[in-house]
C-alpha positions as CSV (number, residue, x, y, z in Angstrom):
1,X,-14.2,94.3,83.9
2,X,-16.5,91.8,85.5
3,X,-18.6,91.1,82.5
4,X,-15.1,91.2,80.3
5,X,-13.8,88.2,81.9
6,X,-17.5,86.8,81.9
7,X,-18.1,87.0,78.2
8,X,-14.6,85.8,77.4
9,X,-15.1,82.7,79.3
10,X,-18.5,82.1,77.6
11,X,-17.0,82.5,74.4
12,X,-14.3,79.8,75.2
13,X,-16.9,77.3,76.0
14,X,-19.3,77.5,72.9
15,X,-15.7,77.2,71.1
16,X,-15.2,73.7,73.4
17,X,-18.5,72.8,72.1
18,X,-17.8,73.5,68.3
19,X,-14.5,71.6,68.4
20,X,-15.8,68.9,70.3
21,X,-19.0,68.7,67.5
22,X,-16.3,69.0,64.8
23,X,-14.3,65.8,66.4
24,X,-17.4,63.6,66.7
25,X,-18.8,63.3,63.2
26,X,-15.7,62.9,61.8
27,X,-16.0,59.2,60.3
28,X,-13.9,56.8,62.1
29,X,-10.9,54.4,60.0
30,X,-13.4,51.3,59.5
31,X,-16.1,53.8,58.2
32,X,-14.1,55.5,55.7
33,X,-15.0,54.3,52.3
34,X,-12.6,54.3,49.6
35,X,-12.3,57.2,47.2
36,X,-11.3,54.5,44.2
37,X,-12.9,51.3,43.6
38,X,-10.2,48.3,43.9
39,X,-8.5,47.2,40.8
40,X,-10.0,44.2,39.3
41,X,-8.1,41.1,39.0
42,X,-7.6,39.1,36.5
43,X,-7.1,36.0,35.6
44,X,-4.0,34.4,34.5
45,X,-3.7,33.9,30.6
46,X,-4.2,30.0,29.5
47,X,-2.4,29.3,26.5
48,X,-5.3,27.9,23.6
49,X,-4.8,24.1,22.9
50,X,-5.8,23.1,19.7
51,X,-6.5,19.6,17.8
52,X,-3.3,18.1,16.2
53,X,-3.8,18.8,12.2
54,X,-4.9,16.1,10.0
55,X,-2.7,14.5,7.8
56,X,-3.0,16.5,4.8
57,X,-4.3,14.8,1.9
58,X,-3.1,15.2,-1.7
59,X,-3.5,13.3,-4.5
60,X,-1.5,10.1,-5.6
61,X,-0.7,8.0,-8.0
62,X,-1.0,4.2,-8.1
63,X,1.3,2.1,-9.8
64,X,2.4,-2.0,-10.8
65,X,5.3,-3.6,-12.1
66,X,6.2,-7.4,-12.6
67,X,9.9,-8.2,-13.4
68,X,9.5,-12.3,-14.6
69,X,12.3,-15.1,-15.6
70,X,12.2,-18.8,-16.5
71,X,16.0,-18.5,-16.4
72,X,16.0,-21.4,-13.5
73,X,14.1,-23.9,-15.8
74,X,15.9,-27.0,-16.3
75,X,14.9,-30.3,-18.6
76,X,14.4,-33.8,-17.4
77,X,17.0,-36.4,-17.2
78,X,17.3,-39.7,-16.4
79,X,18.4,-38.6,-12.8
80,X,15.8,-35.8,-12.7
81,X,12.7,-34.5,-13.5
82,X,12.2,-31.4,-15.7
83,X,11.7,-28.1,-14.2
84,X,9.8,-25.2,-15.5
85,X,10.0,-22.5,-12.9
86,X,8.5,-18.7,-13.2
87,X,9.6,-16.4,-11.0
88,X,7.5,-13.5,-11.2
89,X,8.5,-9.9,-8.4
90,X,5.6,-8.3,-8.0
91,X,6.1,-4.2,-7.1
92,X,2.9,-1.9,-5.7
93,X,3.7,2.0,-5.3
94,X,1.7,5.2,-4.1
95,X,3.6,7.8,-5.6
96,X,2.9,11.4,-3.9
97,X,2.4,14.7,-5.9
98,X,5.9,15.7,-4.7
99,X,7.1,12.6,-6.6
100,X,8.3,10.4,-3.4
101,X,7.0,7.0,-2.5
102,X,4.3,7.0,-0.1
103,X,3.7,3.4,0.4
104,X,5.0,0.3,-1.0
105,X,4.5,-3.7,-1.3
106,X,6.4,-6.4,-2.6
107,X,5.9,-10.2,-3.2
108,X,7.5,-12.5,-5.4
109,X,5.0,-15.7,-7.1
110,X,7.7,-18.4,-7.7
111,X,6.0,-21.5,-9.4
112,X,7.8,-24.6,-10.3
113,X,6.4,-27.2,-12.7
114,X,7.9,-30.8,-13.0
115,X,8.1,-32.9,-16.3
116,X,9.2,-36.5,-16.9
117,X,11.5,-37.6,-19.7
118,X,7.9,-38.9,-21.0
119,X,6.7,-35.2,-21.7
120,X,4.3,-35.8,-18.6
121,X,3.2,-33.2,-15.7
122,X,4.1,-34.8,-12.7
123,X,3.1,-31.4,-10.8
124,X,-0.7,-31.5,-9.6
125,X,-2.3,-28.9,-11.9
126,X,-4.9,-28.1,-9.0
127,X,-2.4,-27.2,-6.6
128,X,-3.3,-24.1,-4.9
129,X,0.9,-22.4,-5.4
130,X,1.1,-19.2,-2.5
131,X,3.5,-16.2,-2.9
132,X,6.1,-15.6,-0.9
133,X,4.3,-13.6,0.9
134,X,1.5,-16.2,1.7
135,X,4.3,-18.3,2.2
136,X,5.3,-16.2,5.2
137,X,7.9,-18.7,7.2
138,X,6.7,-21.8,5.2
139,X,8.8,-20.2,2.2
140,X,12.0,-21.4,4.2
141,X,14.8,-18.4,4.4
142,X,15.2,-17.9,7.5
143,X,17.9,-20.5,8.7
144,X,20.2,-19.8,5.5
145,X,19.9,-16.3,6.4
146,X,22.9,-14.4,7.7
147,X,20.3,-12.2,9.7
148,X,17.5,-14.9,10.1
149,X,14.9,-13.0,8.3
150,X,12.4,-14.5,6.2
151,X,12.1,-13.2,2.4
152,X,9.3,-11.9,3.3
153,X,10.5,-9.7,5.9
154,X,13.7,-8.6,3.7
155,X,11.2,-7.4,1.0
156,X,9.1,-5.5,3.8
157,X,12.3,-3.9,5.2
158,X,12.9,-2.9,1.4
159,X,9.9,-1.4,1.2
160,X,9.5,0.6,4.3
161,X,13.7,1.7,3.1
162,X,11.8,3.4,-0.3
163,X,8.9,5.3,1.6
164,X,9.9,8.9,1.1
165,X,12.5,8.3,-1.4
166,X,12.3,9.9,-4.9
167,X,13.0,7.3,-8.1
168,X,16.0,8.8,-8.3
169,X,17.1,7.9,-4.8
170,X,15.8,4.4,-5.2
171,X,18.1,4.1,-8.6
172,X,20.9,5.4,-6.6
173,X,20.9,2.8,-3.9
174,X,24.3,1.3,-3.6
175,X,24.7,-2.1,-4.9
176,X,28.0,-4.4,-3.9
177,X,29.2,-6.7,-6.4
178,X,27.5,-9.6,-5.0
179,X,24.1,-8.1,-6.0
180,X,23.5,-7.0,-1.9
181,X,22.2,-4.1,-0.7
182,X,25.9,-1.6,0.0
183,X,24.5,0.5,2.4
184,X,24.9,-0.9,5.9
185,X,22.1,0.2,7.3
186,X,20.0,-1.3,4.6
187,X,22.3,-5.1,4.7
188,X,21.3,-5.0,8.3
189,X,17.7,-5.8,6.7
190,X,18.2,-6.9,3.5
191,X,20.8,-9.4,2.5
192,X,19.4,-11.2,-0.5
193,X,19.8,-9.4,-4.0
194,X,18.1,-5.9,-4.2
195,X,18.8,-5.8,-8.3
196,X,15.6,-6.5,-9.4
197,X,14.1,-4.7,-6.2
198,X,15.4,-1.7,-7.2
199,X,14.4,-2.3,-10.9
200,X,11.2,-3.2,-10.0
201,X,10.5,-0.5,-7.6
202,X,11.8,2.1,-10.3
203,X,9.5,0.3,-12.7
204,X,6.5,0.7,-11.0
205,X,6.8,4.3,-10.3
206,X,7.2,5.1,-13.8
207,X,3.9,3.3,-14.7
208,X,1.9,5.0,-11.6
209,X,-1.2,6.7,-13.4
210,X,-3.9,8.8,-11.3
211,X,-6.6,6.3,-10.8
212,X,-8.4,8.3,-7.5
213,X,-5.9,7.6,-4.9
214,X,-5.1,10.0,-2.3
215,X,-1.6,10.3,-0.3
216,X,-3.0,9.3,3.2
217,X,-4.6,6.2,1.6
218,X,-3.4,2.2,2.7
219,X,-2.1,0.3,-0.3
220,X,-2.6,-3.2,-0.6
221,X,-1.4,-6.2,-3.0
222,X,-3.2,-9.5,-4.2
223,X,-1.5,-12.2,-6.0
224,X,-2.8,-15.7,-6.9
225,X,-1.4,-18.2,-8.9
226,X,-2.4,-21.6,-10.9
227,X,-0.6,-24.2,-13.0
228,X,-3.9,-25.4,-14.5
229,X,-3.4,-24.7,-18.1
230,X,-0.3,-26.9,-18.3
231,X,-0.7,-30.0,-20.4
232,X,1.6,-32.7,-21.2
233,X,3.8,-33.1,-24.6
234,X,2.4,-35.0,-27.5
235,X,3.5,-36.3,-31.1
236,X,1.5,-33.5,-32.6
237,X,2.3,-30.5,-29.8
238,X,4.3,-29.5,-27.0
239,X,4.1,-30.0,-23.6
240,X,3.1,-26.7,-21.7
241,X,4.2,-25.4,-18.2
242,X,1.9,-22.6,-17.9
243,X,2.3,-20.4,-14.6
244,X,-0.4,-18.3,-14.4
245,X,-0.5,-15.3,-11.8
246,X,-3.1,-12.8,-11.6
247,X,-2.1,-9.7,-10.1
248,X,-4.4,-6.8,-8.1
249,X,-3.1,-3.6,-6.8
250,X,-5.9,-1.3,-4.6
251,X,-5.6,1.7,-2.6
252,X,-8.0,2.0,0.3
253,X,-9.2,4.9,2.0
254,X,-10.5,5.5,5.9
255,X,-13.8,4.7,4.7
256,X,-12.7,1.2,4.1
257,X,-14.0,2.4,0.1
258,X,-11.7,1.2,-2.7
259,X,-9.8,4.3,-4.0
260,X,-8.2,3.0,-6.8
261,X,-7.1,-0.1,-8.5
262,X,-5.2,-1.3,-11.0
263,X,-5.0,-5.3,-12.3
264,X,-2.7,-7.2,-14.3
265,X,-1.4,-10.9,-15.2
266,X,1.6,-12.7,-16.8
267,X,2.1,-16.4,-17.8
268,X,5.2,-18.0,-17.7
269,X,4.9,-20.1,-20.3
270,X,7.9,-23.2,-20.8
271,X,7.5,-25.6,-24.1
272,X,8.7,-29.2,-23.6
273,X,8.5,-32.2,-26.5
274,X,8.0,-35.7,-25.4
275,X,11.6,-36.7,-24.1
276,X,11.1,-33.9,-21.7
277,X,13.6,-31.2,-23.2
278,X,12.7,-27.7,-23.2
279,X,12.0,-25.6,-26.5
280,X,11.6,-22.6,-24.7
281,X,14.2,-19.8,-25.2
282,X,14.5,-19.4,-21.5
283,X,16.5,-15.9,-22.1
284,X,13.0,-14.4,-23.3
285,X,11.4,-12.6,-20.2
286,X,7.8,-13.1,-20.3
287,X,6.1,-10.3,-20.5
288,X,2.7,-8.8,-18.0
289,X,-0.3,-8.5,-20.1
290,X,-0.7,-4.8,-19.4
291,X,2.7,-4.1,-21.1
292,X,1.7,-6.3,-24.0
293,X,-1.7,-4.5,-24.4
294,X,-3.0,-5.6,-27.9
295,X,0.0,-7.8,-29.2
296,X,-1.9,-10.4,-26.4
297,X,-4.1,-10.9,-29.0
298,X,-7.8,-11.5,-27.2
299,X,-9.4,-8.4,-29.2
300,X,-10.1,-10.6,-32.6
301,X,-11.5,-13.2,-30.1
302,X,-13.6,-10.8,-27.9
303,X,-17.0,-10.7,-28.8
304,X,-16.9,-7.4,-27.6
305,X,-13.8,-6.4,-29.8
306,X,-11.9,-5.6,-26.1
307,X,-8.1,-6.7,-25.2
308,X,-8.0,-8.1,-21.9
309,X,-6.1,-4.8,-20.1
310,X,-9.1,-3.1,-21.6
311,X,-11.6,-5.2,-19.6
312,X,-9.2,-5.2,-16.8
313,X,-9.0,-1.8,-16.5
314,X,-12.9,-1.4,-16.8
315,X,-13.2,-4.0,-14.1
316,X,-11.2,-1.8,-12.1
317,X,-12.8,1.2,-12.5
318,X,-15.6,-0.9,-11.8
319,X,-14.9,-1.7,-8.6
320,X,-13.3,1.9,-7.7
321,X,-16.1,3.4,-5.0
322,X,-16.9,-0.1,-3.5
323,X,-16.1,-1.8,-0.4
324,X,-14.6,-5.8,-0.4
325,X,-18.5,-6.7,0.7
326,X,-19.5,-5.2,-2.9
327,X,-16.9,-6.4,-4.6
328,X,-17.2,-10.0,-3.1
329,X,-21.1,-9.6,-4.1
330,X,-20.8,-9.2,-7.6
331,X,-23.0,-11.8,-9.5
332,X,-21.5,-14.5,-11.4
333,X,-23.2,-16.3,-14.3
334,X,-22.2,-20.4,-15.0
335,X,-19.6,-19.3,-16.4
336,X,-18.1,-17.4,-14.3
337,X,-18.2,-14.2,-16.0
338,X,-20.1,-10.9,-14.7
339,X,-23.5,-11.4,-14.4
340,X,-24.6,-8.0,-14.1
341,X,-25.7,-6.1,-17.8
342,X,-23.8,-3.1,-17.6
343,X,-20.8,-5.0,-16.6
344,X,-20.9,-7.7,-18.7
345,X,-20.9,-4.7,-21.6
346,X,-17.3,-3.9,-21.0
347,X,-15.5,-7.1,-19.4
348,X,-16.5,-10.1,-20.4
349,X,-13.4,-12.4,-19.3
350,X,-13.6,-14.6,-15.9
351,X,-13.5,-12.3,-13.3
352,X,-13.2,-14.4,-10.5
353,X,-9.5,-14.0,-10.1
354,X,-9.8,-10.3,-10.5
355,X,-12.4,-10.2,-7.5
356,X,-10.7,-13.0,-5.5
357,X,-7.5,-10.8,-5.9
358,X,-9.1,-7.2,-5.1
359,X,-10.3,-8.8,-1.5
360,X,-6.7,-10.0,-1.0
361,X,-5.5,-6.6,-1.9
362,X,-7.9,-4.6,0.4
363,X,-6.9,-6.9,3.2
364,X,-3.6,-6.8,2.7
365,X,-3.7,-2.7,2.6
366,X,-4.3,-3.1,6.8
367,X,-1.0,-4.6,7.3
């Protein structure tokens, strides 16, 4: 019985021991390693940014009109002196492939002459004569205005009102009986007669051709104007009033390159004997040279059997490609006609005007 209760209580102590074993190499909380590696984070999404789109860029067509009068041309009297005057609107357009107007420019060359009851200019034929938009606040609106804007604002504010519009839209601009814009928005702008505006615009979008303009491209207008052809009545011929305004119209892209350009003239022409009356049918609008194409009669004249819109048209294309530095740079002979061969081969004409006008044109495209 003695040994029983010996072994038993051995047996209870080597089972101590084990437990005791057991309890000590059991890791403790802060050594237990994680079954599953932690999930990853991530990081919160940022939304892409990307570069505003460019303006997309289409072709365009470039297009001129000139609506002219001598209707305000009166003869001289013994209380006043004659007066030949030529009011010539001058209308630029960049017409878009979806047919609206994606720039526009108007200016208006009004030239007035005097006469004496002699059949004598009294005007100084070397008088340099400004358009209207030259003319700028000089021209004079501005107090007789109901809205005291200059003419040359009115005709911006007309032509910022077009941008967008289709010809359709433009011919159905609403006209009150006094001639004056019936839209109120647009009289808030505009409050001289928008008649031949809206003819002219019209006008010039029919005649836009594709010359290598592109939609996203500046359009600019260059008038200049001279009276220096005008002569005084005789027994043997009639006095002349001769307006004479040369006309450029060039499209200027980012490169500050010429795109396209397009250049034109009319004369206003008024006939006077020596008592100072006029024997001009005023009624008859005087017609730009680009519209009278060969009935201007220079081809039996041109020693290169050229009309003049044929020479002004390769002028043009001439210049297409070229900055105002070039064009300014082309060489003149004595004459002042194109000094260069190649040139000289297709326009032989003055082009003076035609490069003095083509600067003012690019200039006035930055405006």
């Amino acid at each position: 019985m003695k040994k029983v209760l010996t072994l038993l209580v051995a047996l209870t102590m080597v089972l101590s021991l084990v437990s005791g074993c057991s309890k000590s190499s059991t890791p403790t909380d802060s050594q237990t390693t994680p079954t599953t590696a932690p999930e990853a984070t991530t990081a919160p999404e940022v939304e892409a940014t990307t570069a505003p789109e460019a303006p997309a860029t289409a072709a365009a067509k470039t297009g001129l009109s000139v609506i002219t009068s001598l209707g305000k041309s009166t003869a001289a009297t013994a209380d006043a002196e004659g007066l030949a005057q030529t009011d010539a609107y001058i209308f630029a357009v960049l017409v878009g492939e979806d047919g609206k107007i994606a720039a526009c420019k108007i200016d208006a060359a009004q030239t007035k002459i005097n006469f004496s009851t002699e059949g004598k200019i009294t005007s100084d034929i070397n008088a340099e004569f400004k358009s209207k938009q030259q003319l700028g606040d000089d021209y004079g609106m501005r107090k007789a205005s109901a809205i005291g804007k200059e003419w040359n604002e009115q005709a911006d504010a007309f032509a910022a009102y077009v941008v967008g519009k289709t010809v359709e839209e433009v011919k159905g601009i609403a006209i009150n009986e006094e001639g004056i814009a019936g839209d109120a928005d647009l009289a808030a702008s505009v409050t001289v007669h928008i008649g031949d505006f809206v003819e002219g615009v019209a006008e010039a979008v029919a005649n836009a051709q594709e010359l290598g303009a592109s939609s996203t491209d500046k359009l600019g207008l260059g008038v200049t104007t001279d009276i220096a052809k005008s002569t005084d009545a005789t027994a043997d011929a009639a006095g002349l009033a001769q307006a004479y305004t040369n006309i450029a119209v060039s499209t200027v892209g980012a490169d500050g390159k010429i795109t396209s350009c397009f250049i034109d003239a009319v004369q206003g022409n008024v006939n006077f004997d020596t008592a100072g009356v006029i024997t001009t049918d005023l009624t008859v609008a005087p017609l730009a040279k680009q519209v009278l194409k060969d009935e201007y009669g220079m081809k039996k004249a041109s020693s290169i059997g050229k009309e003049w819109y044929e020479q002004a048209n390769a002028f043009a294309a001439y210049v297409t490609g070229k900055t105002t530095d070039e064009v300014t740079g082309i060489a003149l002979n004595e004459e002042g006609k194109a000094g260069d061969a190649d040139l000289a081969a297709s326009v032989t004409v003055h082009i003076g005007p035609f490069m003095a006008n083509i600067a003012k044109a690019v200039e006035n495209s930055a405006k």
